[in-house]
Every structure is written in C-alpha cells, then in structure tokens.
C-alpha positions as CSV (number, residue, x, y, z in Angstrom):
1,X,12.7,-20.9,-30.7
2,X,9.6,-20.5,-28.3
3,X,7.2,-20.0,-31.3
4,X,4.2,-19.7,-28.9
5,X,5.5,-16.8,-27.2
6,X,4.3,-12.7,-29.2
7,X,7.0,-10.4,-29.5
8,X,8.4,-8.9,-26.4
9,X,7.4,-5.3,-27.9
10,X,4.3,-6.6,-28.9
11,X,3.7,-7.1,-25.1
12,X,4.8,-4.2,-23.8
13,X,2.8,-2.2,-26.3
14,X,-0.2,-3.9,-25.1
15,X,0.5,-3.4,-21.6
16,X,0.7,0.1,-21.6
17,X,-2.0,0.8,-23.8
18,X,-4.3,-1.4,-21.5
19,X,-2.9,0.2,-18.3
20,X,-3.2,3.7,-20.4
21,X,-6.0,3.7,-21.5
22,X,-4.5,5.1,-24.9
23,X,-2.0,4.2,-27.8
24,X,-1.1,7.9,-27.7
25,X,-0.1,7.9,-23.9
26,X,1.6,4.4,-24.9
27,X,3.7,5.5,-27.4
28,X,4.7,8.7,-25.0
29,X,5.1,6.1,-22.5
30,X,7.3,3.9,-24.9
31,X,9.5,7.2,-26.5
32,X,7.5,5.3,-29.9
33,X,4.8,7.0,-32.5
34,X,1.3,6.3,-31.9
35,X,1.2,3.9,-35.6
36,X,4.2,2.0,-34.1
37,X,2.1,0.7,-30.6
38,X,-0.9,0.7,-32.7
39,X,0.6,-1.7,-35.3
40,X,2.2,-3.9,-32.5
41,X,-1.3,-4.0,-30.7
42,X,-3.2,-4.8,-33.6
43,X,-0.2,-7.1,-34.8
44,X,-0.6,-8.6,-31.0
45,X,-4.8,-9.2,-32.0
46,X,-3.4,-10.9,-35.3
47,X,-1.4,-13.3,-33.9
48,X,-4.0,-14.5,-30.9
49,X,-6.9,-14.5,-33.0
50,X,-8.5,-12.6,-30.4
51,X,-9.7,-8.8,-29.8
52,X,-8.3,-7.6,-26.7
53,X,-9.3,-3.8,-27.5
54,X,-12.9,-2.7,-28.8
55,X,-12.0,0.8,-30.6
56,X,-14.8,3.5,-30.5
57,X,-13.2,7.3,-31.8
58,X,-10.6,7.8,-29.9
59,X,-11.3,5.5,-27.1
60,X,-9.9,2.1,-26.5
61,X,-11.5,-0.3,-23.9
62,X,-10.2,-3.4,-23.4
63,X,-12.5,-6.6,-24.4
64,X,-12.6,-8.9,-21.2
65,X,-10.4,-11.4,-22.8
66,X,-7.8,-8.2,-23.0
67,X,-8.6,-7.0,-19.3
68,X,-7.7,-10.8,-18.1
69,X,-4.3,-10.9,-20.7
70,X,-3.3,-7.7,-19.9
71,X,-3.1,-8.8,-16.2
72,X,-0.9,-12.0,-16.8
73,X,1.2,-10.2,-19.5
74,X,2.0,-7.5,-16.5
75,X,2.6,-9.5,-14.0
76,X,5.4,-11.6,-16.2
77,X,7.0,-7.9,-17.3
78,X,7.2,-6.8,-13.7
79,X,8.9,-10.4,-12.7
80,X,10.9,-10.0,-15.8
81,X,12.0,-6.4,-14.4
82,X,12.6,-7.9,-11.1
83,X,14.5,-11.1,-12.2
84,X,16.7,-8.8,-15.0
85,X,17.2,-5.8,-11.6
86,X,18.3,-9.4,-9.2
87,X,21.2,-10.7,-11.9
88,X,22.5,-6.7,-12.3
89,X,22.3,-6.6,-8.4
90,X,24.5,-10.2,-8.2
91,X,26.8,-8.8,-10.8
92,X,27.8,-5.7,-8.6
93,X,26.0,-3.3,-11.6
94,X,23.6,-1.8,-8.5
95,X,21.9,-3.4,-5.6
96,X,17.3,-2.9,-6.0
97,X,15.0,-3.7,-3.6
98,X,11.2,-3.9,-4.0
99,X,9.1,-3.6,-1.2
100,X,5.2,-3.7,-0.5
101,X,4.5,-1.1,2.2
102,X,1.3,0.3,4.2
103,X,0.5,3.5,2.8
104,X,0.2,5.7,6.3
105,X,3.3,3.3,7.9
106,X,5.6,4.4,5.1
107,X,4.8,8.0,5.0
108,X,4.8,8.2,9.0
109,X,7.5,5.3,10.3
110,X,9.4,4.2,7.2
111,X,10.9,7.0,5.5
112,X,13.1,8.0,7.8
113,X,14.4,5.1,8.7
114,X,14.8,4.6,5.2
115,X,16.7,7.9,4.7
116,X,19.2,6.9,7.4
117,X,19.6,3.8,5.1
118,X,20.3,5.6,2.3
119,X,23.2,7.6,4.1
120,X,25.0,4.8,5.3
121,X,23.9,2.6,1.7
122,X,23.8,4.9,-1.0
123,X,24.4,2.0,-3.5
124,X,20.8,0.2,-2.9
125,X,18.0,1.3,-4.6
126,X,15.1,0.6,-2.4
127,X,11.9,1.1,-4.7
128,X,7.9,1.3,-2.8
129,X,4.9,0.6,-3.6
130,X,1.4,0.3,-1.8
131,X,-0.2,-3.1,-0.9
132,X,-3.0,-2.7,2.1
133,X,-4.5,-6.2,1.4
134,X,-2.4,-9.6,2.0
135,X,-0.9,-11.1,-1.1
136,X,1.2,-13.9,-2.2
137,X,4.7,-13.1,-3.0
138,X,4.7,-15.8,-6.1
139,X,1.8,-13.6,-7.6
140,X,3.4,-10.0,-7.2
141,X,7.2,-8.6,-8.1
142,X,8.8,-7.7,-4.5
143,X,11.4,-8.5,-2.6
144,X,9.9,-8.4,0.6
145,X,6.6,-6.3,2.8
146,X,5.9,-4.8,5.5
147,X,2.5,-5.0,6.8
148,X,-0.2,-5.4,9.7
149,X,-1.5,-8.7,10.8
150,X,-1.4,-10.7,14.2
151,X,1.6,-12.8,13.2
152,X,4.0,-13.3,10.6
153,X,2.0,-14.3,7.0
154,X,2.8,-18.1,6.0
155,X,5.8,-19.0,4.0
156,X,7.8,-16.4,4.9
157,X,10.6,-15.0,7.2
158,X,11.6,-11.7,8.8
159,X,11.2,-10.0,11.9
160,X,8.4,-7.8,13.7
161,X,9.2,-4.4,13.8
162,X,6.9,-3.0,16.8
163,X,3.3,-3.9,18.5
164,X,0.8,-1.4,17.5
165,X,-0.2,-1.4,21.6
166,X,-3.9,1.0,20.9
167,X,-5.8,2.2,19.1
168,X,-7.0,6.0,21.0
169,X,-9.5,8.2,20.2
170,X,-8.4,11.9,18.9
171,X,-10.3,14.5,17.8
172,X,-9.3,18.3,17.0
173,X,-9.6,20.6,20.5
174,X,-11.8,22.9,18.5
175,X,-14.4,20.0,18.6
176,X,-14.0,18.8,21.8
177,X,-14.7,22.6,23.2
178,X,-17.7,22.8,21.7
179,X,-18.9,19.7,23.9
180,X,-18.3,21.6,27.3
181,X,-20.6,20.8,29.8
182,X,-22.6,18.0,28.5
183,X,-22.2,14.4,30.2
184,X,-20.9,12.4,27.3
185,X,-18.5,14.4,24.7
186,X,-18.7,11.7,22.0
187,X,-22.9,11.4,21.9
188,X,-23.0,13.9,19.4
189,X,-19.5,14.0,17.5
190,X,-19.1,11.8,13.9
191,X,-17.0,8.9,14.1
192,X,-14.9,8.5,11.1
193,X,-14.0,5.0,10.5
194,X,-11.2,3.6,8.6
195,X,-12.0,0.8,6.7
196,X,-9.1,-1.3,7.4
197,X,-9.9,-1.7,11.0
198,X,-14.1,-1.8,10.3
199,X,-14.8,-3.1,13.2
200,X,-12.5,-0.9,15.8
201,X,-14.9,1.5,16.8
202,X,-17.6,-1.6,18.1
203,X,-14.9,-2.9,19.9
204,X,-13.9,0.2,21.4
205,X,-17.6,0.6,22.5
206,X,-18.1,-2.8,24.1
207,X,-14.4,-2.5,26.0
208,X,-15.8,0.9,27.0
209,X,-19.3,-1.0,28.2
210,X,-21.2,1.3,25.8
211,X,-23.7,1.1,23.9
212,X,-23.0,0.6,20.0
213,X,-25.5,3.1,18.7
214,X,-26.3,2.9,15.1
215,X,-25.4,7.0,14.7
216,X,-22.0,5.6,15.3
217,X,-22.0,3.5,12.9
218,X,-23.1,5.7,10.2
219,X,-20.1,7.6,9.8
220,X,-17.8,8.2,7.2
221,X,-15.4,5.7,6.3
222,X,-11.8,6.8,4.8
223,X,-9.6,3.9,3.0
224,X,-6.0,5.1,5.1
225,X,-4.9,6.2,8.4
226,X,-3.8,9.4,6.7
227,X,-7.1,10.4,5.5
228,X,-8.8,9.5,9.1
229,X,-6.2,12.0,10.2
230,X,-6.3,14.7,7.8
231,X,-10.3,14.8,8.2
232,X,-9.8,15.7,12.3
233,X,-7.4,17.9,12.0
234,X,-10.4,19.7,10.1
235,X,-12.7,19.2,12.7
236,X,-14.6,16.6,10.8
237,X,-15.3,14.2,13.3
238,X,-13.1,11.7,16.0
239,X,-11.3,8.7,14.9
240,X,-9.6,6.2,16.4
241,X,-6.2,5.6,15.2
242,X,-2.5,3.9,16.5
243,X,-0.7,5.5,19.6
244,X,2.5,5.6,17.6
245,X,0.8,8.1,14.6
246,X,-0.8,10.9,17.2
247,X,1.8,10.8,20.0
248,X,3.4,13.5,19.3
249,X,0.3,15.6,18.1
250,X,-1.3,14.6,21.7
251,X,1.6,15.9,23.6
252,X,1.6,18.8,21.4
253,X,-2.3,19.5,21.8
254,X,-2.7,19.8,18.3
255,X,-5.0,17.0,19.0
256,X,-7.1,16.2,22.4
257,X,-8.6,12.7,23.4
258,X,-12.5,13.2,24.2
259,X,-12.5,10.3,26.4
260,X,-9.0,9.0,27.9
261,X,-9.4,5.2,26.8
262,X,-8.0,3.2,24.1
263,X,-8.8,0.1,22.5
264,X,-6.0,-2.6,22.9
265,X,-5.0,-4.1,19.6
266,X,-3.3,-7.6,19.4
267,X,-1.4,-7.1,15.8
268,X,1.5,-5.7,15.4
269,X,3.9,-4.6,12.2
270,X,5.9,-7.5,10.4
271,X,8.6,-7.1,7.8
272,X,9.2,-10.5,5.9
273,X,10.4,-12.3,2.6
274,X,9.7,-15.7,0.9
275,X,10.9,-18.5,2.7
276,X,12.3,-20.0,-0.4
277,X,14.2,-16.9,-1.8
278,X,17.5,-16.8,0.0
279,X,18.0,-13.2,1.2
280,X,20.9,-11.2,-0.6
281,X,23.2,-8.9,1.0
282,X,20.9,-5.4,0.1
283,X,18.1,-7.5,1.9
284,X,19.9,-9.1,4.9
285,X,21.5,-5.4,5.3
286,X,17.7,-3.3,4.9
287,X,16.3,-5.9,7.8
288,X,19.3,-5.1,9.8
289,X,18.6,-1.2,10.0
290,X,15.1,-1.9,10.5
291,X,15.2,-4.2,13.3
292,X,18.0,-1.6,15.0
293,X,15.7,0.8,14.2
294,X,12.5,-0.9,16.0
295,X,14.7,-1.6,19.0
C-alpha cells in the first residue's frame, strides 16, 4: 500500500474545484453533491496539513501552496488518462490520439485533412488541444504536436509538413481605396501585429528599405492569426500574415495587398513525437495522411 499517496477521488475533487473555481461546478462536473467534493477537499486539507483553499462566502481561491499542487496533481490525472486511453488502444478497446496544435493551423490546414482521416479511420479518436508556446512532451499529456519553428524541436521525430514561404501584407479593399492617390498607401493605415511573429512587421520594413516608424509600431497586437484576420476583414487595419491562410481570399479580392511584397520567412510547420515513445499503429497511420497530405 502506497500510504503516501490521498485518495484518487480526493484528487480529482481537488482538481476540479481548483480548475472551477467552485465545489458546486465540481460536483456538476463530478455527477457528485456539493458536501461530497467539499468533504473530499477538506478531507484532502486534513491529510496534507496544509490549506490549499482560503474560503470567503461562496468563493474559493486557492492558497499558493493549492495553486502549485493543483498543477502537479493535473498533470499526473491527465498522464493517468493518457496512460489508461494507450493500454485500451493496445488492447483493440479504441485507438486515441492527443495532439498539441496551432490554433489558426488547425482551424485553417488541419481539419480537413483530419476529416479525410476520419473517413478512411473511423476507429481513431484523434483529440486537440491548443499549445502556441514550445513545451516538453515529458511535462504535458500528448501523443504528438504540430507547430511552427525553424527545425524540428529536440528529442523528437516526425516530419515537416510544408514551408510557410511569406509572410504578405493584406488589408480589406475598402481600406486600400480610401488611399487613392497618395504616394505611400501604408503611411497612414494601422498595422495590426500578431504577437507570435512580434517582430515581422520590422523585418518587413527593413527588407522593404523603409523606415520603421514608431506609428508602426504602435499598433494593435492580436494573440492568433485568426484574430489578425478577422480584424481586416473589418477594415481595422493591414497585417501581415502566411501566404497559405489569404491565398484564396487574395485571388478572390476579398482581400487586396497595399504593397505587392512579402517578407520571406525561414520556418516552416513540423509534426513530431518523442524520440523515446515508439509510435503505435493510430500514430504511424495519422503521420502517414499528413505527410500525403503536405505532398
């Protein structure tokens, strides 16, 4: 008996109640009553000897003892999930994949690749979730990622799906019209800036032999691709964003380049797994379609 270890619903209790915010929304969560998670919780305090909630009314707010245990305690459920999901898959109960995905890429590129998966394997379960910043797969519950970088992240194996080629700059025609006639149709336009390529737009500028201007710099800044975009299609502004997501819209003229020059971009978009996993069949068969599908 591993007397160190709390109760398993004791745990998950917790964990939902930190990640709720509430014992009520915890017990919904849990299909228990509110006095069950609460005793388990307080039960869970008991055993540690340590507060992990302060209570005030209604409100719960975890101590930061609690904040750095509830943490840890999530991160062993979700490899528990994974590790119970992995033996089900090996016994031939269902085959579950877990990825870490780009928000914009997954909306845009992946789904319908992964819809074409589906048809052909209807028996995997392939299960998303958002990670914009590098990570370690020993620290987070997936199977494999796909992300952005200029080469394949360490410890790990896969393939690259495509190069991103450019970055071009796209604003909606409406915006651009109301620039005729003066000498430099970006002087007075916003430049929205995404924050996971901070530093594109300087580039762009000194490519261009511009002048970085600090009005340029002052522009809003939107966390994903798809906000950039959403924002000029309103007429908010110009942004510079990959070749592959406006394409179509350029061709289309739902969107106009105010200047025809792009910034070249040296990364490109990896899919890739731990080096010391050995890939299973749902794996080896999901980096199939998706290097047929980047060909």
């Amino acid at each position: 008996m591993r007397h160190g270890i709390p109760n398993l619903g004791a745990l998950q209790a917790f964990e939902a109640t930190a990640r709720l915010g509430s014992f009520s929304r915890a017990a919904e969560e849990l299909a228990l009553t509110h006095s069950a998670v609460y005793r388990q919780v307080a039960g869970l305090e008991e055993r540690l000897g340590v507060a992990l909630f302060t209570r005030v009314r209604r409100r719960v707010m975890l101590t930061d003892a609690g904040a750095e245990y509830a943490a840890r305690v999530r991160h062993h459920l979700d490899q528990l999930e994974k590790d119970t999901l992995g033996l089900m898959s090996r016994a031939g109960v269902g085959r579950n994949l877990h990825l870490a995905v780009l928000p914009t890429l997954a909306m845009t590129w992946l789904m319908p690749r992964l819809a074409a998966f589906h048809r052909r394997r209807p028996d995997i379960v392939v299960s998303l979730s958002v990670r914009t910043l590098p990570f370690q797969f020993a620290d987070e519950p997936f199977d494999a990622a796909i992300y952005h970088a200029e080469r394949m992240w360490p410890g790990t194996r896969g393939i690259k799906l495509f190069d991103e080629g450019e970055l071009l700059p796209v604003c909606a025609p409406q915006l651009l019209a109301a620039q005729a006639g003066k000498e430099d149709p970006l002087a007075d336009l916003p430049h929205l800036h995404t924050t996971s390529r901070p530093d594109a737009w300087r580039r762009w500028y000194v490519a261009q032999g511009r002048d970085y201007l600090p009005t340029v710099n002052a522009g809003p800044r939107y966390e994903l691709f798809t906000m950039s975009l959403a924002a000029v299609r309103e007429g908010m502004g110009v942004a510079l964003v990959p070749r592959f997501l406006v394409e179509s819209a350029l061709q289309s003229g739902e969107l106009v380049m105010p200047v025809n020059a792009g910034l070249h971009v040296d990364e490109a978009y990896f899919f890739s797994y731990p080096l010391v996993n050995e890939p299973g069949e749902a794996l080896r068969d999901l980096e199939t379609c998706l290097k047929d599908a980047s060909a």
